[in-house]
Structure formats: C-alpha cells, structure tokens
N, CA, C and O atoms as a GROMACS GRO file, in nm:
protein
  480
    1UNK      N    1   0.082  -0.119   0.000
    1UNK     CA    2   0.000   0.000   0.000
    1UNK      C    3   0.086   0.126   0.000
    1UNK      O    4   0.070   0.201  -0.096
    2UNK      N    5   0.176   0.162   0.092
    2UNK     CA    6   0.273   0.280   0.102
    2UNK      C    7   0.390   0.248  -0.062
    2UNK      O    8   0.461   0.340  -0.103
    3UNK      N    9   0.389   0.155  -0.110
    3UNK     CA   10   0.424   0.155  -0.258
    3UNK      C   11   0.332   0.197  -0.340
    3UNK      O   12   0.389   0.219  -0.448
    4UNK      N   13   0.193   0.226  -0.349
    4UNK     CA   14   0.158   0.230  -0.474
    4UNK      C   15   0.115   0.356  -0.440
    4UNK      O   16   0.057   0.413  -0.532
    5UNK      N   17   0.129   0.449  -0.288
    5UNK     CA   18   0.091   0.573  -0.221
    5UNK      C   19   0.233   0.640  -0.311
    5UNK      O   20   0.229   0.706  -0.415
    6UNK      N   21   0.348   0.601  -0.236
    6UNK     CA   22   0.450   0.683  -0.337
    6UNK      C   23   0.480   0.669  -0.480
    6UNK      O   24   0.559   0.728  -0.554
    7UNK      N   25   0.395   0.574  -0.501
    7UNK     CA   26   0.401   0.577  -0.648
    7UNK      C   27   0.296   0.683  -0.683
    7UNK      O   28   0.368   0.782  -0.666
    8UNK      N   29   0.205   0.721  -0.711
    8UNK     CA   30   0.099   0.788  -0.692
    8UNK      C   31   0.142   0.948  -0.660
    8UNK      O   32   0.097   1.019  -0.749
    9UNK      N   33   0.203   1.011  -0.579
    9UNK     CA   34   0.277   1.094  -0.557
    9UNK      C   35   0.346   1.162  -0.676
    9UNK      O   36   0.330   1.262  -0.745
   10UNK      N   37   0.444   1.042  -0.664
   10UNK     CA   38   0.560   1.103  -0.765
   10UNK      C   39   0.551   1.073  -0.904
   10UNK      O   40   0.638   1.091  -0.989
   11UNK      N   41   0.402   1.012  -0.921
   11UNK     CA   42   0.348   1.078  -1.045
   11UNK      C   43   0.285   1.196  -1.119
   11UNK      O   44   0.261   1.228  -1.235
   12UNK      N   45   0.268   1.250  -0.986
   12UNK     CA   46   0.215   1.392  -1.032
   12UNK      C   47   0.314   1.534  -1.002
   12UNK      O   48   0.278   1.651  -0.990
   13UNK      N   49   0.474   1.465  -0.996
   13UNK     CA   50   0.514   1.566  -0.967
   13UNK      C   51   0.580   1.588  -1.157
   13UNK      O   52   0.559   1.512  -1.252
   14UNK      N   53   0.662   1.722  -1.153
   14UNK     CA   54   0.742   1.748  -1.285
   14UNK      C   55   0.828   1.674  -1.283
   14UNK      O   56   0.841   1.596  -1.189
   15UNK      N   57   0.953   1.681  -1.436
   15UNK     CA   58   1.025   1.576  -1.428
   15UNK      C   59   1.137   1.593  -1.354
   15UNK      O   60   1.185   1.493  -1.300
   16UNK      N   61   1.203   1.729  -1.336
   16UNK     CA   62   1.308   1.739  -1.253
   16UNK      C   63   1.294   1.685  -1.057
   16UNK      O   64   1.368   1.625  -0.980
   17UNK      N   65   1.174   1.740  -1.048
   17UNK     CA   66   1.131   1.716  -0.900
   17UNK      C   67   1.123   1.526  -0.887
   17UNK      O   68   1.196   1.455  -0.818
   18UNK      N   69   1.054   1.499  -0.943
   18UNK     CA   70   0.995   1.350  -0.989
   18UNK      C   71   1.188   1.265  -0.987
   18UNK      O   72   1.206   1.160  -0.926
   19UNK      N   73   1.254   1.305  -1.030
   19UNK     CA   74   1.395   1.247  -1.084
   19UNK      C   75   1.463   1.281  -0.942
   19UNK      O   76   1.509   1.177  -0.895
   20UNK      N   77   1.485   1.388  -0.860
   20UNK     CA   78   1.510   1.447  -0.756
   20UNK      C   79   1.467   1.334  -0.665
   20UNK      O   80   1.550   1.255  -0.620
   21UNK      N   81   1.343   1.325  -0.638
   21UNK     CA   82   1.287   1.249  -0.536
   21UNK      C   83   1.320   1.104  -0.560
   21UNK      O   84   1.307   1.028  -0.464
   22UNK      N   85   1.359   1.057  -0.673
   22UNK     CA   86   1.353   0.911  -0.691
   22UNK      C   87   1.502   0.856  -0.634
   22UNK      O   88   1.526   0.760  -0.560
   23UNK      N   89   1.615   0.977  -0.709
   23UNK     CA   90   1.720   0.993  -0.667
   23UNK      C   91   1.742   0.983  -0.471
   23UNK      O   92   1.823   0.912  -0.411
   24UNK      N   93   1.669   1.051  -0.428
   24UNK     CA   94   1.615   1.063  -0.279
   24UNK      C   95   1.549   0.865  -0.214
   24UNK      O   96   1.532   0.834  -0.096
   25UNK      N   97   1.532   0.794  -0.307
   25UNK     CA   98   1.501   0.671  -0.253
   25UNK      C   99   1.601   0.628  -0.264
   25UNK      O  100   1.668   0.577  -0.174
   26UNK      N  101   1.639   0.645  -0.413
   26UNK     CA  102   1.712   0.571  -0.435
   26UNK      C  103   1.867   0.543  -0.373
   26UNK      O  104   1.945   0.454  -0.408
   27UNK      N  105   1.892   0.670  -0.248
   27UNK     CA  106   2.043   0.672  -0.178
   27UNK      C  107   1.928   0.555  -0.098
   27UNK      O  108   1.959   0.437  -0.115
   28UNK      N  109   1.870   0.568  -0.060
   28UNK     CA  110   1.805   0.481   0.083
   28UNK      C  111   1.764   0.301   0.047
   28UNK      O  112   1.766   0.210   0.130
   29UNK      N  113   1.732   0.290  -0.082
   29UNK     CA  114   1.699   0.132  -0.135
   29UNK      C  115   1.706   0.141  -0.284
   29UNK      O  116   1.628   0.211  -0.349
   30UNK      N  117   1.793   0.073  -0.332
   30UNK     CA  118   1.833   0.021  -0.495
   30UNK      C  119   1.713  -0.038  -0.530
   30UNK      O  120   1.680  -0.020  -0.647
   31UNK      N  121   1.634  -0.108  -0.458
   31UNK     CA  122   1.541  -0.172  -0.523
   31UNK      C  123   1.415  -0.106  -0.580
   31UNK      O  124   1.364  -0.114  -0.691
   32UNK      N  125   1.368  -0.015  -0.427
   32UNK     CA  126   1.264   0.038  -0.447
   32UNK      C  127   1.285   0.122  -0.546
   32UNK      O  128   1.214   0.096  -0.644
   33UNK      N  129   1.372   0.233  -0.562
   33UNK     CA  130   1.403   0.332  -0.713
   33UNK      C  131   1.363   0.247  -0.818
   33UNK      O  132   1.262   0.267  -0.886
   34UNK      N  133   1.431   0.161  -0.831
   34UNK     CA  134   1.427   0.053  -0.943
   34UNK      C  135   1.274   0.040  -0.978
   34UNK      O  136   1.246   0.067  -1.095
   35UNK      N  137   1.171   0.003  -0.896
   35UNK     CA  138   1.059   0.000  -0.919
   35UNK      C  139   0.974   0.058  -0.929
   35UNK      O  140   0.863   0.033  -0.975
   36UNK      N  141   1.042   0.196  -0.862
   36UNK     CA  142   0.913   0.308  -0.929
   36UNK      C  143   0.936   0.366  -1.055
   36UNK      O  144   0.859   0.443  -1.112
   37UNK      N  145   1.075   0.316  -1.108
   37UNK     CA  146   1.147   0.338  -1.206
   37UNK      C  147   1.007   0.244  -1.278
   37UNK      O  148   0.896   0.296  -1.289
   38UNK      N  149   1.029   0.143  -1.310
   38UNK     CA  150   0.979   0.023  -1.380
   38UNK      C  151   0.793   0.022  -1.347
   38UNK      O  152   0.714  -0.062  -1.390
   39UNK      N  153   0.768   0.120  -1.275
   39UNK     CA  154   0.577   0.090  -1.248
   39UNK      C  155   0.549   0.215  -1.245
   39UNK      O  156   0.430   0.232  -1.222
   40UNK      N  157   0.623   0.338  -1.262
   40UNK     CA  158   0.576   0.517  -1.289
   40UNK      C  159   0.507   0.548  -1.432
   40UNK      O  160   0.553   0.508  -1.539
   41UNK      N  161   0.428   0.599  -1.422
   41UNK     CA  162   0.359   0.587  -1.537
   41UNK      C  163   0.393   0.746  -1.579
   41UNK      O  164   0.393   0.825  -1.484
   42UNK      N  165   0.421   0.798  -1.703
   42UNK     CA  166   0.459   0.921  -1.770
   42UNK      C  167   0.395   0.943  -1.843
   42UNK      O  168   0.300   0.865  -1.841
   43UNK      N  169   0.385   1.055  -1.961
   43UNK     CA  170   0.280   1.062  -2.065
   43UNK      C  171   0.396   0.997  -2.191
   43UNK      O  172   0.344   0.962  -2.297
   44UNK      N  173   0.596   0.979  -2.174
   44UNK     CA  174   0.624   0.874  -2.279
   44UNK      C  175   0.537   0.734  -2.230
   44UNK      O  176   0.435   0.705  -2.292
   45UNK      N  177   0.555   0.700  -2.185
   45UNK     CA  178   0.487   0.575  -2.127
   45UNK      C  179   0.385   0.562  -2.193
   45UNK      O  180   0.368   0.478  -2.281
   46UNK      N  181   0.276   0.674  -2.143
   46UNK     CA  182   0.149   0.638  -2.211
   46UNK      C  183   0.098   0.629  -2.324
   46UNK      O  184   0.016   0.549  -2.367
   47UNK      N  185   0.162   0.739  -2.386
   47UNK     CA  186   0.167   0.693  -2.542
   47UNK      C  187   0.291   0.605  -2.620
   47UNK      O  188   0.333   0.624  -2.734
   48UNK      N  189   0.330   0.516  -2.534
   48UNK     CA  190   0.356   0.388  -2.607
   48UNK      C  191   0.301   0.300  -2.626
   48UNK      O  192   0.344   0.209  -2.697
   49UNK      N  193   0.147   0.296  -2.547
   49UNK     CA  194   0.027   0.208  -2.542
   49UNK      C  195  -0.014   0.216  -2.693
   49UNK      O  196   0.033   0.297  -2.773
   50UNK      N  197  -0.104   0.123  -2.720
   50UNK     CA  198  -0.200   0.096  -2.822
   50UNK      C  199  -0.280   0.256  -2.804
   50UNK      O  200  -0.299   0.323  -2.702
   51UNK      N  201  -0.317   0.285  -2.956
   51UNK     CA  202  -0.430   0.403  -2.942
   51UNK      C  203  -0.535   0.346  -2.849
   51UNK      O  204  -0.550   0.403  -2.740
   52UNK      N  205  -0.604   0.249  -2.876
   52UNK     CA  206  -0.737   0.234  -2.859
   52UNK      C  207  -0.716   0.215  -2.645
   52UNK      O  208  -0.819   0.243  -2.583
   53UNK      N  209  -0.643   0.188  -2.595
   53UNK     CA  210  -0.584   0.199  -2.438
   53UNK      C  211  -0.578   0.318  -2.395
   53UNK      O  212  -0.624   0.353  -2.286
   54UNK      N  213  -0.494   0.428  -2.511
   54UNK     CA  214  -0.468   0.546  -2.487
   54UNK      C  215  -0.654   0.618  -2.423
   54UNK      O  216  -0.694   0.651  -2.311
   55UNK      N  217  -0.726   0.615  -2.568
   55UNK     CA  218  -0.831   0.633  -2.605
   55UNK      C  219  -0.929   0.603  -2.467
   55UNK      O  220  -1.005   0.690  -2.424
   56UNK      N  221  -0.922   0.518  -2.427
   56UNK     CA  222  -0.975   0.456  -2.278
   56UNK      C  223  -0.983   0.511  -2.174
   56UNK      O  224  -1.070   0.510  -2.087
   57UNK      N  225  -0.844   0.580  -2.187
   57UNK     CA  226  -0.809   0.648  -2.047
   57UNK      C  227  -0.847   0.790  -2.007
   57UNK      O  228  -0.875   0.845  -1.901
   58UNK      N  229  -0.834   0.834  -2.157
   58UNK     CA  230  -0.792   0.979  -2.164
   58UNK      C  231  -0.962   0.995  -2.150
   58UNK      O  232  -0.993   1.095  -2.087
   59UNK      N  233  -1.103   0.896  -2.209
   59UNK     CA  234  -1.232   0.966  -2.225
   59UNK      C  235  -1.294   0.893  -2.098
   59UNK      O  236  -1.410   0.853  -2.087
   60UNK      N  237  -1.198   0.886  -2.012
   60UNK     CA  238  -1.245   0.908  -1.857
   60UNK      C  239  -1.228   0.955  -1.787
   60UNK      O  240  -1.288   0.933  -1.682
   61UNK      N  241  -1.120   1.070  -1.800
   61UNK     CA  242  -1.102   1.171  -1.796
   61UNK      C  243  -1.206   1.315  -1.781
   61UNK      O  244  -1.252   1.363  -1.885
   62UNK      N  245  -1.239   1.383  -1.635
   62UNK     CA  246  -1.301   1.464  -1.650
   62UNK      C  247  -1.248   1.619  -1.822
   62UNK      O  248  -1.148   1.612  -1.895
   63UNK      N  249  -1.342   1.711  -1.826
   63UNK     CA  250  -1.333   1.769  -1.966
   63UNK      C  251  -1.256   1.859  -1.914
   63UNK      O  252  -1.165   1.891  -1.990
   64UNK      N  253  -1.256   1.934  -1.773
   64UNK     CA  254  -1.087   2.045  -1.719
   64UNK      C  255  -1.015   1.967  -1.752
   64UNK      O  256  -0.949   1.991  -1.853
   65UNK      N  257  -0.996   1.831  -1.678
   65UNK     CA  258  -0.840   1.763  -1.645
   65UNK      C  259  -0.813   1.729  -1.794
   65UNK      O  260  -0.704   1.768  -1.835
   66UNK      N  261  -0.880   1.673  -1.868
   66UNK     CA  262  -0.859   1.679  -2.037
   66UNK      C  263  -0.764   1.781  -2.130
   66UNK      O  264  -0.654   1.766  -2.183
   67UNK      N  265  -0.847   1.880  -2.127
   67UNK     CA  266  -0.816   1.986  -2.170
   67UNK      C  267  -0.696   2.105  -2.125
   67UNK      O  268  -0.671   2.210  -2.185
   68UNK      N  269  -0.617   2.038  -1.969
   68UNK     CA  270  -0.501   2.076  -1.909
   68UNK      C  271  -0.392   1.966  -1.980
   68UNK      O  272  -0.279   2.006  -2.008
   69UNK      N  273  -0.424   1.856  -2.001
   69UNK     CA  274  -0.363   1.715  -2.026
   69UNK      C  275  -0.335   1.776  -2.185
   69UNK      O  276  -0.221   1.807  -2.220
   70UNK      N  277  -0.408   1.784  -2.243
   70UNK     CA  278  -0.437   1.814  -2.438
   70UNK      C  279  -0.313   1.960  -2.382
   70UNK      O  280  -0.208   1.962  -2.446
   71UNK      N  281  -0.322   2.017  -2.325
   71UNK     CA  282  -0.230   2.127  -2.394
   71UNK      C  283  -0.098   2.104  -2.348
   71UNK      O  284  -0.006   2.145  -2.420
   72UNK      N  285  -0.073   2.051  -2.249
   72UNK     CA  286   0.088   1.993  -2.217
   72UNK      C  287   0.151   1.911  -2.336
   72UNK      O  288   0.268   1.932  -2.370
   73UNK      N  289   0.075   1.818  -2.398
   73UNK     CA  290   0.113   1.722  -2.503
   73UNK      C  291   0.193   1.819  -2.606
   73UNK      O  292   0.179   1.942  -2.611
   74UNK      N  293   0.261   1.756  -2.671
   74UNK     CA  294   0.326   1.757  -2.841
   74UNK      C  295   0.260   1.737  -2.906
   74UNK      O  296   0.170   1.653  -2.896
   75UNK      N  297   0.286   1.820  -3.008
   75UNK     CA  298   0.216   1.847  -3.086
   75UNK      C  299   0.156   1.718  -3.177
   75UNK      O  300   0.041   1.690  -3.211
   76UNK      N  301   0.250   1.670  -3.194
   76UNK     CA  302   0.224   1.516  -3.259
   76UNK      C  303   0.145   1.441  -3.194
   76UNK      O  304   0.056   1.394  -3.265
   77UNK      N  305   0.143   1.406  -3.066
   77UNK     CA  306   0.053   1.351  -2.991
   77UNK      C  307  -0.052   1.420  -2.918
   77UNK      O  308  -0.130   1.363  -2.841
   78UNK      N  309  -0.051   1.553  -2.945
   78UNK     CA  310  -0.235   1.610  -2.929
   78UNK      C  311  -0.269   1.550  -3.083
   78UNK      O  312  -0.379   1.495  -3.082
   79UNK      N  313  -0.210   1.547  -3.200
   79UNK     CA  314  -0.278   1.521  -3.336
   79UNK      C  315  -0.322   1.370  -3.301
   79UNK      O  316  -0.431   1.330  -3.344
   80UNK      N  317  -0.257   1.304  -3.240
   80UNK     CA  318  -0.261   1.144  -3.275
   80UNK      C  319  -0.400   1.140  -3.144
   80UNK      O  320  -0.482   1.054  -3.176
   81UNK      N  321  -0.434   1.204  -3.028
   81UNK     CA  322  -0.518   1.190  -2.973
   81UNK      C  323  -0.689   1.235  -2.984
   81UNK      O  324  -0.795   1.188  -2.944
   82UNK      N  325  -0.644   1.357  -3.064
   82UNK     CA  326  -0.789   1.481  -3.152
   82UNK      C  327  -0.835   1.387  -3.273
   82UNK      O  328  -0.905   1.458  -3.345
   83UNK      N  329  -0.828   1.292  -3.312
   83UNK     CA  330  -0.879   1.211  -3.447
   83UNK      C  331  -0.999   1.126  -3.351
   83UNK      O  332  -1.118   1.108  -3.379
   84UNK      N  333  -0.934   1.088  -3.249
   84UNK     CA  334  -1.048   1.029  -3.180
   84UNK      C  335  -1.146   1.069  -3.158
   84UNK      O  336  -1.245   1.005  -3.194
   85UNK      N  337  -1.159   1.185  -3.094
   85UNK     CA  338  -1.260   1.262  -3.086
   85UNK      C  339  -1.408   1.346  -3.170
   85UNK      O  340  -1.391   1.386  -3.285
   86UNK      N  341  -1.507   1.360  -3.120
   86UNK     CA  342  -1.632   1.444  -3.204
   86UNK      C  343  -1.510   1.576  -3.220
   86UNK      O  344  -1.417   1.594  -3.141
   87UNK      N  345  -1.537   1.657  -3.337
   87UNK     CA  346  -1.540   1.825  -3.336
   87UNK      C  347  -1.585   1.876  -3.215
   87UNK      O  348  -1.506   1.957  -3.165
   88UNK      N  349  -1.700   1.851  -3.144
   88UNK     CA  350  -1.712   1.958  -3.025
   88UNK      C  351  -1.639   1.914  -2.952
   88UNK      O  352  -1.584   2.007  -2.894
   89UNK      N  353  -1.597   1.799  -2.911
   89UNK     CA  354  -1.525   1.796  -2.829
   89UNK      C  355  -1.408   1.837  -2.800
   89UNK      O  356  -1.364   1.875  -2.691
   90UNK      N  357  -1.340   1.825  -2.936
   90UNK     CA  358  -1.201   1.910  -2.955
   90UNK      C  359  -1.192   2.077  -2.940
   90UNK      O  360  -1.098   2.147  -2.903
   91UNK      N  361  -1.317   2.110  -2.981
   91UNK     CA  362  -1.347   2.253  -3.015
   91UNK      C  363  -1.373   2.304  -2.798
   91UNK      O  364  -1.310   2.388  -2.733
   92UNK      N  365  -1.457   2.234  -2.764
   92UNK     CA  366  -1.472   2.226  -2.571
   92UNK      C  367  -1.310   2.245  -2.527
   92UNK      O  368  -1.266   2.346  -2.472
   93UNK      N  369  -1.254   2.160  -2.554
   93UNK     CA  370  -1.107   2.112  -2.480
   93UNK      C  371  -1.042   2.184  -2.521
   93UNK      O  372  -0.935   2.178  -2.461
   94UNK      N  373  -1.042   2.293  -2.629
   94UNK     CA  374  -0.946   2.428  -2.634
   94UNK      C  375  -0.991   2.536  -2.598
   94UNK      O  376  -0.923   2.633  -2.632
   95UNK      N  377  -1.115   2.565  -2.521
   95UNK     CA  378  -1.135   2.664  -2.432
   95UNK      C  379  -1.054   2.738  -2.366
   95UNK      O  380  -0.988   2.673  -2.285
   96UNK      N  381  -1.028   2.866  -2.369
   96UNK     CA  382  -0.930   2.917  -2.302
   96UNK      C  383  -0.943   2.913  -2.141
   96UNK      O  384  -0.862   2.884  -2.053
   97UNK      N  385  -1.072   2.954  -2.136
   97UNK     CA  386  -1.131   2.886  -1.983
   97UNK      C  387  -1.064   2.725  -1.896
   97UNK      O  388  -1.007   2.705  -1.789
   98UNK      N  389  -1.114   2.625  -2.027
   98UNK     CA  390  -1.050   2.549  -1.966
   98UNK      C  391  -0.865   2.477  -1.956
   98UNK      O  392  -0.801   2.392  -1.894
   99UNK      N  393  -0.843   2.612  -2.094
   99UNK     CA  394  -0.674   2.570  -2.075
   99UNK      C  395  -0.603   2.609  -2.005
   99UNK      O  396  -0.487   2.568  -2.000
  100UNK      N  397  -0.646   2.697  -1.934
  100UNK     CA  398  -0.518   2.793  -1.882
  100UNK      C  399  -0.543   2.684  -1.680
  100UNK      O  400  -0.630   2.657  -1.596
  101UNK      N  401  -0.355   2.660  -1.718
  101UNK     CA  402  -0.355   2.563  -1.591
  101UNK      C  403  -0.311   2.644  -1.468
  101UNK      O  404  -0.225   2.732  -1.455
  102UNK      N  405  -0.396   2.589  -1.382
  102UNK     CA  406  -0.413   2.672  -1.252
  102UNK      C  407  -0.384   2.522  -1.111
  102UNK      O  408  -0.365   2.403  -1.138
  103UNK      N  409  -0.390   2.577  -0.985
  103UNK     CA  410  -0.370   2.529  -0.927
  103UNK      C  411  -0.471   2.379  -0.882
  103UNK      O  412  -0.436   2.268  -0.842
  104UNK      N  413  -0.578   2.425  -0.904
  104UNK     CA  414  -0.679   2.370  -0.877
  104UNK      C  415  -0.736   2.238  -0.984
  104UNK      O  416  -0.774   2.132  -0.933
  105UNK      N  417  -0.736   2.254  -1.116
  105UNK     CA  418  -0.682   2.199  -1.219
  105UNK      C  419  -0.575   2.080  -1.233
  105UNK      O  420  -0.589   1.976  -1.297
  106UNK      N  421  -0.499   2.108  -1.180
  106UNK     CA  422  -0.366   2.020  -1.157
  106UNK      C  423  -0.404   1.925  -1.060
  106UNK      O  424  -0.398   1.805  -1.085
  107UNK      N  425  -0.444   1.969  -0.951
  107UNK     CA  426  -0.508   1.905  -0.858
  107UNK      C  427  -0.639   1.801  -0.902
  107UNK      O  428  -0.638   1.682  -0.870
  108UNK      N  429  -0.727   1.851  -0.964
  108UNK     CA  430  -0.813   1.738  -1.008
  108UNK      C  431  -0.756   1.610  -1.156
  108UNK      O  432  -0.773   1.491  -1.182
  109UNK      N  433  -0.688   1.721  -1.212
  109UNK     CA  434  -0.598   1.608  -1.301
  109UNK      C  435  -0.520   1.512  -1.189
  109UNK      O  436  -0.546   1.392  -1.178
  110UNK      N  437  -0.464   1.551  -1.142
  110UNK     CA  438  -0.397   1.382  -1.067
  110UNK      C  439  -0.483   1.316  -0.952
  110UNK      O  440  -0.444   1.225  -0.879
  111UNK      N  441  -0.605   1.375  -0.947
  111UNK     CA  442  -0.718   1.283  -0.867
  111UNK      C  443  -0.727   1.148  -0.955
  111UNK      O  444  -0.716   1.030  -0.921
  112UNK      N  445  -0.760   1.232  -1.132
  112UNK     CA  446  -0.832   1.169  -1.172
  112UNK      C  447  -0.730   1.129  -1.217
  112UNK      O  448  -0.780   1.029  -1.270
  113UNK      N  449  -0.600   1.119  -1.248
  113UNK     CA  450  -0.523   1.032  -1.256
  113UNK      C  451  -0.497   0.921  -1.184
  113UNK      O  452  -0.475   0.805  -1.217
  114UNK      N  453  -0.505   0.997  -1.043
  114UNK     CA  454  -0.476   0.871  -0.882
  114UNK      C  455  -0.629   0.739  -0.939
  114UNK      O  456  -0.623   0.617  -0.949
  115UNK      N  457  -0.744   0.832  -0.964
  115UNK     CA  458  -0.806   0.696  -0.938
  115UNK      C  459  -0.850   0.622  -1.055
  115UNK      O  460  -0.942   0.540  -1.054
  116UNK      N  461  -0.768   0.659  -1.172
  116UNK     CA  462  -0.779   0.567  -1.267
  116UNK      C  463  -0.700   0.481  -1.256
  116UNK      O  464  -0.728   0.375  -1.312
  117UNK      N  465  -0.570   0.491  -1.180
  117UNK     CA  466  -0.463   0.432  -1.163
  117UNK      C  467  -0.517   0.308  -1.050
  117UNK      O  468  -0.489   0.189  -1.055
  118UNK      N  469  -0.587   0.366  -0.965
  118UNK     CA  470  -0.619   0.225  -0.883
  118UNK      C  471  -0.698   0.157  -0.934
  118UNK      O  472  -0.709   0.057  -0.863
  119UNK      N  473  -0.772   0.151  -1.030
  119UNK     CA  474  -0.872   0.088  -1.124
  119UNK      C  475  -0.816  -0.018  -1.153
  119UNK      O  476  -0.871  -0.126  -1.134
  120UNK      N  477  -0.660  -0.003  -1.220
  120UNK     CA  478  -0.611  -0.050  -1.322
  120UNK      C  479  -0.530  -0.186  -1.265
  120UNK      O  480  -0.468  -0.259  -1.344
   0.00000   0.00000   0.00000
C-alpha cells in the first residue's frame, strides 16, 4: 500500500522534481528506485500504449483535467489523440477557460489520474 501511495505521488510531480525524489530513494533502497522506475507511469509511457488503451483512459477523464492534459502534449501527440474525438469535443477542450492551468486543475488532473490508476 505505502508503494503504490509513493508511487501515486511522484506521479504527479514534474520531471526534474519527480527524478530528484527518486534519486532521494534511491540513496536509501536500490530496489525500491528501481521499481518506481519500472511501475511510474509518464505521458512517454502512455503513449507507447496501443491508441485504442490510450483512447480509454484519456475519455475518462473529467473535460478540465482533459483539456489541461491536451495542452501539455506535443504536438504530434495532441494530433494522434484529436482524431479520436467528435469536433465539439475538440473545439470544448481548447477553451481558453479550460486551458489555462491553474492550481486547482492540476489538482483534479492527478485525482483523476490517482483513481484511474487504482482501477487499473
């Protein structure tokens, strides 16, 4: 349980902080680094999945935490993710309302990250 708590964590941090902290286990246990190394989930990670997995995840996804998620991406992979989608929906998820990332935002993106993750 306190493994899949710090896993969970230091998924929602950035990559320097995220690398910092792992570095931070990792003086204390080779193993455990190793495994949050090997079970951290990233957005390379995630789009090494199959589309149709990708596709799964992302439209369970509340439409803020979406639309914070859609504008962090590359450009290549907002294209490879927007084909999936209706027009309104794409046209919703570039709201300036809902792009501009705020504190609160961030916060429900890794809810809804945390509890897709225990789903899984």
């Amino acid at each position: 349980m306190v493994f899949l708590q710090l896993l969970s964590l230091i998924e929602t941090f950035g990559g320097q902080k995220r690398e910092k902290f792992i570095e931070m286990v990792d003086a204390e246990s080779h193993v455990w680094a190793q495994a949050l190394r090997d079970k951290m989930l990233s957005i390379e990670r995630y789009f090494s999945w199959p589309d149709q997995t990708v596709i799964e995840v992302i439209k369970g996804l509340p439409t803020k935490n979406m639309a914070v998620a859609i504008k962090g991406l590359k450009e290549e992979q907002r294209a490879r993710m927007l084909v999936f989608f209706t027009p309104s929906d794409n046209v919703e998820w570039t709201m300036p309302s809902l792009m501009s990332p705020s504190p609160k935002n961030h916060r429900q993106f890794s809810e809804s990250w945390s509890n897709w993750r225990a789903r899984c």
